[in-house]
Structures are given as C-alpha cells and as structure tokens.
Backbone as CSV, one residue per row, in Angstrom:
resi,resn,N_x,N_y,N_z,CA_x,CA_y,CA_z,C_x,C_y,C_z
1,UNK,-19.346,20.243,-3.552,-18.438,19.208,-4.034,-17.936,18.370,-2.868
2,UNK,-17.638,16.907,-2.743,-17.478,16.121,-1.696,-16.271,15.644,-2.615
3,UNK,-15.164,15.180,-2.042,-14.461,14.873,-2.818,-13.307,14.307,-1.136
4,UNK,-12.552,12.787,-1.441,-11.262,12.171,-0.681,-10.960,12.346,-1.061
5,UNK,-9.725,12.769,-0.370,-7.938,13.624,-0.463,-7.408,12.589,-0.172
6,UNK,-6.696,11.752,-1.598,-5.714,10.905,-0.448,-4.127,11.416,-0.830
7,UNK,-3.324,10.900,0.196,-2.354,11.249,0.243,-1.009,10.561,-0.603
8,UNK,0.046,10.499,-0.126,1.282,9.530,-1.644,1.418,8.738,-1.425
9,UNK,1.234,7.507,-2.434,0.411,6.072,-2.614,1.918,5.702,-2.414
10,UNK,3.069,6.000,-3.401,3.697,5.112,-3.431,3.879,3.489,-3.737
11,UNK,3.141,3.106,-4.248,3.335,1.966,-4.752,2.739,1.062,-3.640
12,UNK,2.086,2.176,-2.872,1.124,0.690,-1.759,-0.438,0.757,-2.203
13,UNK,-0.487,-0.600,-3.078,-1.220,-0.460,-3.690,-2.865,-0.948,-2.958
14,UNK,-2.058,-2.248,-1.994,-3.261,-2.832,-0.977,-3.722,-1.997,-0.166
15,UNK,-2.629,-0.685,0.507,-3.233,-0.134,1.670,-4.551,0.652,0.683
16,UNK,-4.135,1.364,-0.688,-4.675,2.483,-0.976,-6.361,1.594,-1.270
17,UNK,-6.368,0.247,-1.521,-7.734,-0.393,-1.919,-8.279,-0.478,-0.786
18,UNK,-7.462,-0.886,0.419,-7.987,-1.042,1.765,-8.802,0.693,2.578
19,UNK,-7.873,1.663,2.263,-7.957,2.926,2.262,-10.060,3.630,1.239
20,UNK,-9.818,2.756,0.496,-10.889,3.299,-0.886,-11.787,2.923,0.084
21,UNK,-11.795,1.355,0.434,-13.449,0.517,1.355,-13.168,1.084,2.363
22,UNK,-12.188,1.754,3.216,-12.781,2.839,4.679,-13.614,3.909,4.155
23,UNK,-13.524,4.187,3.082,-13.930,5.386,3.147,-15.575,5.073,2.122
24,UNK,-15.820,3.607,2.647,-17.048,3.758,1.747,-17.498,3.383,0.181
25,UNK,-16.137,3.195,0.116,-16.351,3.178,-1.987,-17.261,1.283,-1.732
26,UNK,-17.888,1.056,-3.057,-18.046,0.032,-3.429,-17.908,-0.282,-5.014
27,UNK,-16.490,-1.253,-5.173,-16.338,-1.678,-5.934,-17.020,-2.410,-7.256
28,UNK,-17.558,-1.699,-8.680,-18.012,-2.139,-9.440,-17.037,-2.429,-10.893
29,UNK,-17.054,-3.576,-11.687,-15.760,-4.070,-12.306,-14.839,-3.223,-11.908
30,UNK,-14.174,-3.366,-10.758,-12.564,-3.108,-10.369,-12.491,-1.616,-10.502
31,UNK,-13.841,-0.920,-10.217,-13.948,0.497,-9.823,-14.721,0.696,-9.193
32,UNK,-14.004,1.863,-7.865,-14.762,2.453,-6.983,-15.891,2.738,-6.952
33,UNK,-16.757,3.027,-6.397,-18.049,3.937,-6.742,-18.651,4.374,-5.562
34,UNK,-19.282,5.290,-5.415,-19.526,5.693,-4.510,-20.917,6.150,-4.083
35,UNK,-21.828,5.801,-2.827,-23.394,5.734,-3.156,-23.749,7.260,-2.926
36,UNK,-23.220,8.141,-2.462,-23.354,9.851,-2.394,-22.534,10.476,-3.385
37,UNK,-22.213,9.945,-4.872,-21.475,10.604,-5.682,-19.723,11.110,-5.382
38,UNK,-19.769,10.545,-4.275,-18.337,11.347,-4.348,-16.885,10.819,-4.901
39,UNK,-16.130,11.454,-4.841,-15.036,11.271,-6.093,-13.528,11.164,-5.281
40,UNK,-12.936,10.606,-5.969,-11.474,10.621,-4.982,-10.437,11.498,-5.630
41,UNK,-9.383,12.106,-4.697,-8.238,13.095,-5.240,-7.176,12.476,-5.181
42,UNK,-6.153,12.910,-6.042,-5.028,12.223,-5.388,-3.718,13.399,-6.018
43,UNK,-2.774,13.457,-4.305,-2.004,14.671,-4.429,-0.748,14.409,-5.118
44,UNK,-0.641,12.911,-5.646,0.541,12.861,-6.742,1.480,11.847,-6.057
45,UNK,2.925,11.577,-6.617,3.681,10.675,-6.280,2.716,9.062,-6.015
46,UNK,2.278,8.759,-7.329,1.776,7.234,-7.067,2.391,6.056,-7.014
47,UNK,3.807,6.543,-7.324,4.849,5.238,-7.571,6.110,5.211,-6.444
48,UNK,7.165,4.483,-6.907,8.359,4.283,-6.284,8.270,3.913,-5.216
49,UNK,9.556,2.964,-4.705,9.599,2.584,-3.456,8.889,1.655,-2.855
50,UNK,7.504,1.632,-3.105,6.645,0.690,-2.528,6.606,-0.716,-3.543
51,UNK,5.727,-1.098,-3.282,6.013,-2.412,-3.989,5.251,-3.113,-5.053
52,UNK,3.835,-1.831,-5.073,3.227,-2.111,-6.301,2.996,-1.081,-7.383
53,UNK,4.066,-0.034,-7.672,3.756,0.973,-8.191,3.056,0.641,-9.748
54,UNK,3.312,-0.254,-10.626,2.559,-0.744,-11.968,1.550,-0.504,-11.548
55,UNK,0.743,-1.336,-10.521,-0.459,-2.013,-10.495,-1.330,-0.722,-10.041
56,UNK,-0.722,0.903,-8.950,-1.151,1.958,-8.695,-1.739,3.193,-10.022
57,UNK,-0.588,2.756,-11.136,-0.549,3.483,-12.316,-1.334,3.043,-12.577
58,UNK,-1.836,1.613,-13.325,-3.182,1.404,-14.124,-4.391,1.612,-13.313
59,UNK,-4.309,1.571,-12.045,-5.533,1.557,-11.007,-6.123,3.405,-11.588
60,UNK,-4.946,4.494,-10.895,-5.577,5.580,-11.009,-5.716,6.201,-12.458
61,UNK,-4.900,5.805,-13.711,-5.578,5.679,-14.965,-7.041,5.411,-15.399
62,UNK,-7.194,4.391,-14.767,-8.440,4.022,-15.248,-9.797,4.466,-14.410
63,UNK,-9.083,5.211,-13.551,-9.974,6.413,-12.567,-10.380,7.193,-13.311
64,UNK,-9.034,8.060,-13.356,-9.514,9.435,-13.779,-10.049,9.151,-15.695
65,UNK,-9.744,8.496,-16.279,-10.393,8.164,-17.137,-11.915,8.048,-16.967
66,UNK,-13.112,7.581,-16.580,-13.683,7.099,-16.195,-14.635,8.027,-15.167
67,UNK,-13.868,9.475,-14.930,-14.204,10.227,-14.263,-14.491,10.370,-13.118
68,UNK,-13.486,9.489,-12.523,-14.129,8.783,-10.932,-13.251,9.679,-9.888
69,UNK,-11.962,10.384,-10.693,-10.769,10.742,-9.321,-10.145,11.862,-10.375
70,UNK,-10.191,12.879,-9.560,-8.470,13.719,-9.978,-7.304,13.508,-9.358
71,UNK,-6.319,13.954,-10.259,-5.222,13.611,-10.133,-4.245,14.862,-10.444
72,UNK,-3.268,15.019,-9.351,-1.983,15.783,-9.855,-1.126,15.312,-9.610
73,UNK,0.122,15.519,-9.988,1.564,14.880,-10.066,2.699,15.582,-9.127
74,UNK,3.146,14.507,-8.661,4.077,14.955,-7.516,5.154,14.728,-8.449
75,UNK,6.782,15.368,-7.720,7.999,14.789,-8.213,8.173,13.370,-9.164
76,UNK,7.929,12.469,-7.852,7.923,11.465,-8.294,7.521,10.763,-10.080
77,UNK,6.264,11.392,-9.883,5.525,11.255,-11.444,5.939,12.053,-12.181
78,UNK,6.816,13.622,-11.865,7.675,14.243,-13.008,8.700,13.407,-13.301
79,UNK,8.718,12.634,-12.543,10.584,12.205,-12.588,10.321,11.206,-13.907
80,UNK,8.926,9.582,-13.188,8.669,9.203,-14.184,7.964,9.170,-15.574
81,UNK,7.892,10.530,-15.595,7.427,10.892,-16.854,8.659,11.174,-17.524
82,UNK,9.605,11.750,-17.400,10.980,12.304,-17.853,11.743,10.858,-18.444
83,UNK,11.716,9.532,-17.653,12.185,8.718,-17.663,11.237,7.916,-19.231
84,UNK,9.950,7.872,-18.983,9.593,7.368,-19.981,9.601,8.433,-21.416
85,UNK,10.106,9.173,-21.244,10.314,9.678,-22.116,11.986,9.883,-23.358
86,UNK,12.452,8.939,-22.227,13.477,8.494,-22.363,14.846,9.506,-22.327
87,UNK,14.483,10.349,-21.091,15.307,11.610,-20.705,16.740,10.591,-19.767
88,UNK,17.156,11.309,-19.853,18.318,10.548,-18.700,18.123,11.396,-17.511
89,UNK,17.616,10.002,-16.721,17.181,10.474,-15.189,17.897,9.271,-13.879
90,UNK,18.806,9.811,-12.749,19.314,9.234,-11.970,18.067,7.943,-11.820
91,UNK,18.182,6.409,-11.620,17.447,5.365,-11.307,18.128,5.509,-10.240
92,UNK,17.486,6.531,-9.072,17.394,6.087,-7.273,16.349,7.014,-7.051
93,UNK,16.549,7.037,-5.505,15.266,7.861,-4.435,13.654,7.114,-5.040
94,UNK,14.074,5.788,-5.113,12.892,5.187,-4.802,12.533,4.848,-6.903
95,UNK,12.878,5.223,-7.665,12.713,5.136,-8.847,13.420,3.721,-9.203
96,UNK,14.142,2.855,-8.499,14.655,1.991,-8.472,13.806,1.024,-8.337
97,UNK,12.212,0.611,-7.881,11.720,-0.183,-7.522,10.607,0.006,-8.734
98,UNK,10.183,1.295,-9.297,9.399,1.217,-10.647,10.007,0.371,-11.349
99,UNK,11.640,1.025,-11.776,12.144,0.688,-12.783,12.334,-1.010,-13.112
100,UNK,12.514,-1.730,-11.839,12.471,-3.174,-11.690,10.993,-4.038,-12.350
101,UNK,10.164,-3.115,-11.619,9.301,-4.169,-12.095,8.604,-3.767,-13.790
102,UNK,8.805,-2.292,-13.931,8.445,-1.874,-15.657,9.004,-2.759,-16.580
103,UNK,10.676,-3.083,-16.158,11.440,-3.978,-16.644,10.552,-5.601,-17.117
104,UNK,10.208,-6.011,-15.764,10.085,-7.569,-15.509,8.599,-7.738,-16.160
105,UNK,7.760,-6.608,-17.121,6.921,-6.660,-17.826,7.333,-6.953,-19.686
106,UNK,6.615,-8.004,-19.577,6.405,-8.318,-21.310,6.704,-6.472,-22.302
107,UNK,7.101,-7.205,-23.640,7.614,-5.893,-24.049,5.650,-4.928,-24.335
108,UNK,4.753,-6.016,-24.669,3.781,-5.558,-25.142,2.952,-4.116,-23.748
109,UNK,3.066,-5.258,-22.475,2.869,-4.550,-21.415,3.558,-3.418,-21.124
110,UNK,4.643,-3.598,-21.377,5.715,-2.183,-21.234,4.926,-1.041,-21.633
111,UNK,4.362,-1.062,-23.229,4.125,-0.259,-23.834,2.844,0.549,-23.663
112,UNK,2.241,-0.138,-23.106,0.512,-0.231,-22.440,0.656,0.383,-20.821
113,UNK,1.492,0.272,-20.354,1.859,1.263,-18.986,2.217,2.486,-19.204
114,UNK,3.370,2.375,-20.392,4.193,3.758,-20.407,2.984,4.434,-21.235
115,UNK,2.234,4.229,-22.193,1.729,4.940,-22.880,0.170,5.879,-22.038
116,UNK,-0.159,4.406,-21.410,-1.212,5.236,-20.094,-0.609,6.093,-19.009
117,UNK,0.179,5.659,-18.316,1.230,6.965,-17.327,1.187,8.588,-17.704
118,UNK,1.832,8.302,-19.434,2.075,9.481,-19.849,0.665,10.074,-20.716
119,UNK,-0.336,9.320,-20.936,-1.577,10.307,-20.869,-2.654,10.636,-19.419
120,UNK,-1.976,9.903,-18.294,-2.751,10.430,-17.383,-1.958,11.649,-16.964
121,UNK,-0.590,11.641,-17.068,0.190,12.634,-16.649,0.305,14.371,-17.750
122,UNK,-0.028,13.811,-19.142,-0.173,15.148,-19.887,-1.580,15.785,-19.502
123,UNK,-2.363,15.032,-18.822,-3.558,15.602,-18.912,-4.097,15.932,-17.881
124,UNK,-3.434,16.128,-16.508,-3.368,16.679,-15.338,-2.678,18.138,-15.227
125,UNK,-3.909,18.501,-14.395,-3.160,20.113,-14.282,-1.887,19.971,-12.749
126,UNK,-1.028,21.422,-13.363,0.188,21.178,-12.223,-0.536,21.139,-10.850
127,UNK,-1.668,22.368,-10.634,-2.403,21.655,-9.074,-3.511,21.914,-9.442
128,UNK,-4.467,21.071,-8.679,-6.260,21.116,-8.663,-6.553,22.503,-8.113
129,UNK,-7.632,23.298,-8.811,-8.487,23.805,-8.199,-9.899,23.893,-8.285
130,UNK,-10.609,22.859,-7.260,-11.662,22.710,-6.746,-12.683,23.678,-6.331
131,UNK,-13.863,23.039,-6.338,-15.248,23.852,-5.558,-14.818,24.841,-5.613
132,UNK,-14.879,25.582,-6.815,-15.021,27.636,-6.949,-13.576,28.098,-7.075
133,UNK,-12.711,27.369,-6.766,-11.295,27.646,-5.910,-11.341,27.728,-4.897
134,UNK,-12.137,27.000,-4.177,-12.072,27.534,-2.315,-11.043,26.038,-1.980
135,UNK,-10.306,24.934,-3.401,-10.012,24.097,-2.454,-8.889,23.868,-3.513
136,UNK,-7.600,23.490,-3.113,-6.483,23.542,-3.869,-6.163,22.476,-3.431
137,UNK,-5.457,21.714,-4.453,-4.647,20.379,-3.972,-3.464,20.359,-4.700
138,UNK,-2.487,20.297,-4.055,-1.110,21.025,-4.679,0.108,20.051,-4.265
139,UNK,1.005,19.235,-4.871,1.489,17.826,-4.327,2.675,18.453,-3.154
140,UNK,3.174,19.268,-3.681,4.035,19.862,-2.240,3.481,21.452,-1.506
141,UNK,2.586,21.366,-2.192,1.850,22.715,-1.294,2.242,23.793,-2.811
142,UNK,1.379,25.242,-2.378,1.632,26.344,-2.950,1.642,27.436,-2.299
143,UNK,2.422,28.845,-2.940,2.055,30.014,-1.704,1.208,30.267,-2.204
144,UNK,0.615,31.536,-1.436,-0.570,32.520,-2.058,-0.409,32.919,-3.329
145,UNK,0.139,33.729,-3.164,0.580,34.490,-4.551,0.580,33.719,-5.806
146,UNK,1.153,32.161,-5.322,1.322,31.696,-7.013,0.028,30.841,-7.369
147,UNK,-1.387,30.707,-6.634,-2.543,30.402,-6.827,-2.842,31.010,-8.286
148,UNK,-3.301,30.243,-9.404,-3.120,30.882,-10.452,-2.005,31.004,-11.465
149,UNK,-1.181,30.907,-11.118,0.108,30.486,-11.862,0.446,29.593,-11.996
150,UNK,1.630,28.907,-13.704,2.017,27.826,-13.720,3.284,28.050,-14.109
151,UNK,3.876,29.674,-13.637,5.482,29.057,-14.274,6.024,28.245,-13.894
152,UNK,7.842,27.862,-14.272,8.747,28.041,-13.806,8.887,27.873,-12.265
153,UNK,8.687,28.489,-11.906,9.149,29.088,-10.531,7.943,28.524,-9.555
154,UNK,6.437,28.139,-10.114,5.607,27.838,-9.639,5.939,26.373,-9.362
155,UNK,6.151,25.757,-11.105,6.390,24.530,-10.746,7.333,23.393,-9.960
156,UNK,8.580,24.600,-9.641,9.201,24.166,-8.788,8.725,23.832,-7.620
157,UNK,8.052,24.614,-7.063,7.309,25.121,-5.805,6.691,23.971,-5.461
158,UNK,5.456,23.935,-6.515,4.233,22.459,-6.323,4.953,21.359,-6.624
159,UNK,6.395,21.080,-6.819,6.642,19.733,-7.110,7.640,18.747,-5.870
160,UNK,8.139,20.034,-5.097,9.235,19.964,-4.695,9.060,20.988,-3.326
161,UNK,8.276,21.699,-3.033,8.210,22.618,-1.555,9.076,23.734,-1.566
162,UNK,9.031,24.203,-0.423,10.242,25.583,-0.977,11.330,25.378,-0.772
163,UNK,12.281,24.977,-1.519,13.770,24.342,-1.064,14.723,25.516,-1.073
164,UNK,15.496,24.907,-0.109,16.666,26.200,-0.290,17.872,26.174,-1.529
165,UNK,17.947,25.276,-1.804,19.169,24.613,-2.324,20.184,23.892,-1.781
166,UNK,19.826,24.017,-0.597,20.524,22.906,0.512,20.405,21.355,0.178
167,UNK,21.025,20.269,0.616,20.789,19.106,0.774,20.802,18.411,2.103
168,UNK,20.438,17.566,2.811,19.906,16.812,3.598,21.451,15.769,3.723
169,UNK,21.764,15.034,5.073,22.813,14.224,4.466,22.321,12.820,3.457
170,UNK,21.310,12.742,3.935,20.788,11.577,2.910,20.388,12.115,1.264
171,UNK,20.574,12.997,1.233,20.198,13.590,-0.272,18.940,14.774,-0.326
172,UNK,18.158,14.277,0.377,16.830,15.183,0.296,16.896,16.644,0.047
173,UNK,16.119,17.553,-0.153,16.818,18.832,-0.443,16.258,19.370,1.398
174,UNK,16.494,20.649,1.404,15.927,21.378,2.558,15.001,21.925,2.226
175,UNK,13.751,22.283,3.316,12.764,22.904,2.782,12.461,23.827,3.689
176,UNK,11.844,24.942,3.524,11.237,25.936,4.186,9.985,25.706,4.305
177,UNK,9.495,25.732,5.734,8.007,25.433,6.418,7.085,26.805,5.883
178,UNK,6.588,26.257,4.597,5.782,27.596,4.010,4.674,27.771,4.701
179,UNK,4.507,26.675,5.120,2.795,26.505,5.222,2.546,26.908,6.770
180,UNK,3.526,27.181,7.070,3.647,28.319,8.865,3.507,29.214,8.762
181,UNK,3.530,29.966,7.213,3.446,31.205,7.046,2.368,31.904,5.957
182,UNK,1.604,30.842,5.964,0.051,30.847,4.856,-1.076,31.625,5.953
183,UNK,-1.674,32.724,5.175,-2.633,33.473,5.704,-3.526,33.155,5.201
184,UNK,-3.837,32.258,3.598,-4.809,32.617,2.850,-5.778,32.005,3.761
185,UNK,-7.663,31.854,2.488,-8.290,31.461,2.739,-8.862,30.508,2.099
186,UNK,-8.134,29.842,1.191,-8.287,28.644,0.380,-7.300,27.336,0.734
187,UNK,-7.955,26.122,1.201,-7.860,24.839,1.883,-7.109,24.731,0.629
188,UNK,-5.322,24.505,1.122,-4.263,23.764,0.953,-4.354,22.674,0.810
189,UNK,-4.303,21.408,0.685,-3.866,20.005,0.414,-3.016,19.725,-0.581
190,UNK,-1.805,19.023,1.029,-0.279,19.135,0.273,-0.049,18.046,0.571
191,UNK,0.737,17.164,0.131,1.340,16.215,0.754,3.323,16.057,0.372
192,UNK,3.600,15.289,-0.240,5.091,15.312,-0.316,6.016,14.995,0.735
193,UNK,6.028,15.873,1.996,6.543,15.594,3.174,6.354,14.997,4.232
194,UNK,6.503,13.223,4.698,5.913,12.913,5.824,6.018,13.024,6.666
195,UNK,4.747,12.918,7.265,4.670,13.304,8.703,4.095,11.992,9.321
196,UNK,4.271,12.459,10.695,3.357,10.789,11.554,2.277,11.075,11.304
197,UNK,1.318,12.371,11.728,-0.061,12.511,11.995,-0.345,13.513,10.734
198,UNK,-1.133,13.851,10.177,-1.631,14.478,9.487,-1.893,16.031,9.917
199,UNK,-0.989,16.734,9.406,-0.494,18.256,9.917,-1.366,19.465,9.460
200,UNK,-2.621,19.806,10.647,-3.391,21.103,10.098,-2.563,22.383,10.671
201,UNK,-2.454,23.546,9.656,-2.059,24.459,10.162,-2.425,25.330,9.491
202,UNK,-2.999,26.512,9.755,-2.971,27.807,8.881,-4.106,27.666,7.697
203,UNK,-5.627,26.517,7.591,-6.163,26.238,6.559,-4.917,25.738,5.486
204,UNK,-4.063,24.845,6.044,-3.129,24.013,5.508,-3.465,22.525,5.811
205,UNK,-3.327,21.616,4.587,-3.310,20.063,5.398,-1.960,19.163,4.744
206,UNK,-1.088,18.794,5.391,-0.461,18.108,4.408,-0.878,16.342,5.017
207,UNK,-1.524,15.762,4.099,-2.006,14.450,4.395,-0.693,13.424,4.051
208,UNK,0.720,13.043,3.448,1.046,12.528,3.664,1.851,11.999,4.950
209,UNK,1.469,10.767,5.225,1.805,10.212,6.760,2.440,9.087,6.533
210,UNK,3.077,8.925,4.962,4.208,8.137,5.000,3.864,6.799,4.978
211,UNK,3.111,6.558,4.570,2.915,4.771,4.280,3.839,4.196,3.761
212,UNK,4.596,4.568,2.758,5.772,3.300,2.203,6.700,3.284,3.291
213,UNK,7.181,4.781,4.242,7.711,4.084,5.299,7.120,3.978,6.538
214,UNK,6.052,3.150,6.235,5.931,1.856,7.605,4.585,3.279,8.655
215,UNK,4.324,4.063,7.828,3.337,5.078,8.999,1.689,4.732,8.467
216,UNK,1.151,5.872,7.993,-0.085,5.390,7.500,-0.619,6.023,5.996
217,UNK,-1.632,5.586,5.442,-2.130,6.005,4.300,-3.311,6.925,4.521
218,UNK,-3.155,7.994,4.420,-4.347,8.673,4.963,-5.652,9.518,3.349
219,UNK,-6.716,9.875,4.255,-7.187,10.278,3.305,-8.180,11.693,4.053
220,UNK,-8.165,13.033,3.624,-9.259,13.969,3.882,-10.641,14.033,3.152
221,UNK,-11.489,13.904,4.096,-12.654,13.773,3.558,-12.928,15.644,2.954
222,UNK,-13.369,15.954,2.436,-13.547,17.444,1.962,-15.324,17.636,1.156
223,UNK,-16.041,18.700,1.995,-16.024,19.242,3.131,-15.883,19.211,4.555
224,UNK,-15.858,17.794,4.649,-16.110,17.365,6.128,-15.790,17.568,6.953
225,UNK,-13.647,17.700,6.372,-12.470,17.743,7.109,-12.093,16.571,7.918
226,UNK,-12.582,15.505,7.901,-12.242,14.741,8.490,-11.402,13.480,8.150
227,UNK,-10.411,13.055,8.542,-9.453,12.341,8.109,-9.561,10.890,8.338
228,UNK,-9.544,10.014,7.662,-9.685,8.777,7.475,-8.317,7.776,7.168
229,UNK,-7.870,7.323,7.961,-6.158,6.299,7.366,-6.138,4.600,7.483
230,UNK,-5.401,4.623,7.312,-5.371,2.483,7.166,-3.625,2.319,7.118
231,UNK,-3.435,1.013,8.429,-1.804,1.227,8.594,-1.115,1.022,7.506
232,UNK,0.152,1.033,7.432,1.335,0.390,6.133,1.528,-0.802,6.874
233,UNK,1.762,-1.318,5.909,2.468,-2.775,6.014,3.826,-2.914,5.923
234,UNK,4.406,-1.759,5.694,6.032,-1.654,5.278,6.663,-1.285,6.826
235,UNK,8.073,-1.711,6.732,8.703,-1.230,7.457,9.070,0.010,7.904
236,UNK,8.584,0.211,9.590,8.062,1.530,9.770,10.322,2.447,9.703
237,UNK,10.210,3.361,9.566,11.503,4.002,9.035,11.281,5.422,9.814
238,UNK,11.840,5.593,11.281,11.239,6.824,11.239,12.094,8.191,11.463
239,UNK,13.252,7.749,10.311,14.265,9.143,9.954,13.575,9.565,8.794
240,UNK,12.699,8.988,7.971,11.958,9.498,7.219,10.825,10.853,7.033
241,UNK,10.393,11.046,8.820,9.325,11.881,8.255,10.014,13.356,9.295
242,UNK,9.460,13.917,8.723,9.208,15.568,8.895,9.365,15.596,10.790
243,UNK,10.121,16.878,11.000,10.387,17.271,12.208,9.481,18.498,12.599
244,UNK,8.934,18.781,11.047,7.662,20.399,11.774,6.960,20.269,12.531
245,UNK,6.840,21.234,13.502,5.987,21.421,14.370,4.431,21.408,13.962
C-alpha cells in the first residue's frame, strides 16, 4: 500500500493543492490522480482558522467519495459536526472563521456543505488502520493498548492527546508526551500538535507543522517515509507550536 499522510489542513486550502502537485498528483476534473496508484490520507482537523475551510470540506468529500483519500477526524471536525448538528458548541478556537463563511453561503449552499461534512464525517472510522495494521493514522495519536478500540476513553485519546485536565493560559488543554513512551511496532501518524519540523520518535510521526500558523503543510510519503511540505502563507505565530523534544 503507498499511501500520503498529510497533515491539518485547516482551511489552507492553496497550500494543501500546492502540497497534492509536490507530491506528484495530476489533476483530472478537479481530482487528484495519481500515475503509481497512490492515494492520499488525511489525519483530520480540515477546517477552522484558516481561510478556506468550505472550499477544504467539499475538496476532501469529493475524495474520499470517489475513492481517492482516507480520512479521519480530528477535534476540530468533532466539534463541527456537533455544531451542524445543531448542538450548542462554544463559536471560538478557530470555529469562528468556519462559522463566518458557512454563514456568507446562500441558504441552498448551506445545505449542500452541511449535508456532505456530515456524511464524510459519519462514515469515517475514529482512526485508520492501514496495510495489515502495520500503519495507523490516528488525529492526535493512540496508545498501544487502545489499537483496536473505540470507546469512550479511546475517543478521547484520538481526538484530543492525552490531556491532563489542565489548561494552558491561552485555553489549550495540557498534554502528556505519549508518544515518548510508545514501544509498539505499528507506524503512528498523528498530527494535532504543532510542531516546526515534523517529529519522528519511537515509530511515531506527528506530521502537523502548523501551516495555519505561518509553519508548513507537510505530507509522509508511506512506505517510503519520506516527508514532503510546501510553506504557509499565513502569519507565522510561533507560541503556537509544541515545545517536545
């Protein structure tokens, strides 16, 4: 199985097209394709904050439709799934910039986003497991143990990292560096937490490198291992990313 890992789009929708042609795709009606079959991943959080999150939603809809990309769901996409569902959900931490432009869509369009969102999102598993299971793609990582599981307690885990219950002064929660303490032998791909460079550790990868703030859009090639990125265009922010070693 050959398959790009990319990392959280965020609503950058140019880097992630700019991101698709590094890595080779050639565009047929306004889909990827690829001349060695291979397929693209994506570790979740496709929206907020950035500046084209609509235009990211119908893009990887009409992917994984189409059978071109998997997909799992980060926070972010729990959050806006909750929202279109018409849950009462805080509009901040970046849900503020969906919500603007879902708004500034015709009522017909409204309905034609929310209704695709929430079937790409019922129909994604909580994390990928790839080639045999030798390859997991999990939007904030997973431990060992819960490989195979979807409680509760799991889904906290893959959506959100291992938090303490702490908060951050900016809001964020605290997290525990799990992935310092992963023995397994099945290739992690996590993203959620940015980093500048793309963080191997332990047959761990977490590929987000923070493109909406201002770092890069990266992508793992798998088997290859080799990592492929394209800059942000956003303003680089750099209380934003991750202090792990």
């Amino acid at each position: 199985m050959k398959v790009d890992i990319i990392g959280d789009v965020h609503g950058c929708y140019a880097e992630l097209l700019a991101l698709i042609r590094k890595l080779d795709y050639t565009f047929e009606n306004h889909l990827p394709i690829h001349k060695d079959g291979r397929k693209l991943a994506f570790v979740g959080d496709l929206t907020d904050r950035g500046p084209h999150s609509i235009k990211v939603i119908e893009f990887i809809y009409d992917l994984v439709k189409n059978n071109l990309a998997f997909y799992t769901p980060g926070n972010h996409c729990n959050k806006l799934y909750r929202y279109f569902l018409g849950n009462k959900v805080q509009i901040s931490h970046g849900l503020e910039t969906t919500d603007a432009e879902f708004k500034s869509l015709p009522t017909k369009r409204q309905k034609e986003v929310r209704k695709n969102f929430m079937v790409l999102y019922e129909g994604a598993p909580l994390y990928l497991q790839l080639d045999d299971g030798n390859l997991i793609i999990a939007h904030a990582g997973i431990r060992e143990d819960y490989i195979g599981l979807t409680d509760n307690k799991v889904k906290t885990f893959v959506l959100y990292g291992d938090i303490t219950g702490e908060k951050m002064p900016d809001g964020r929660p605290v997290r525990r560096d799990w992935a310092k303490h992963y023995q397994g032998k099945k290739t992690i791909v996590y993203g959620h937490t940015p980093v500048r460079e793309v963080r191997v550790i332990n047959n761990t990868y977490n590929i987000d490198t923070g493109c909406v703030f201002g770092g890069k859009l990266s992508a793992l090639k798998y088997p290859e291992m080799e990592i492929v990125q394209v800059p942000s265009s956003m303003p680089f922010v750099p209380e934003k990313f991750s202090e792990f070693d």
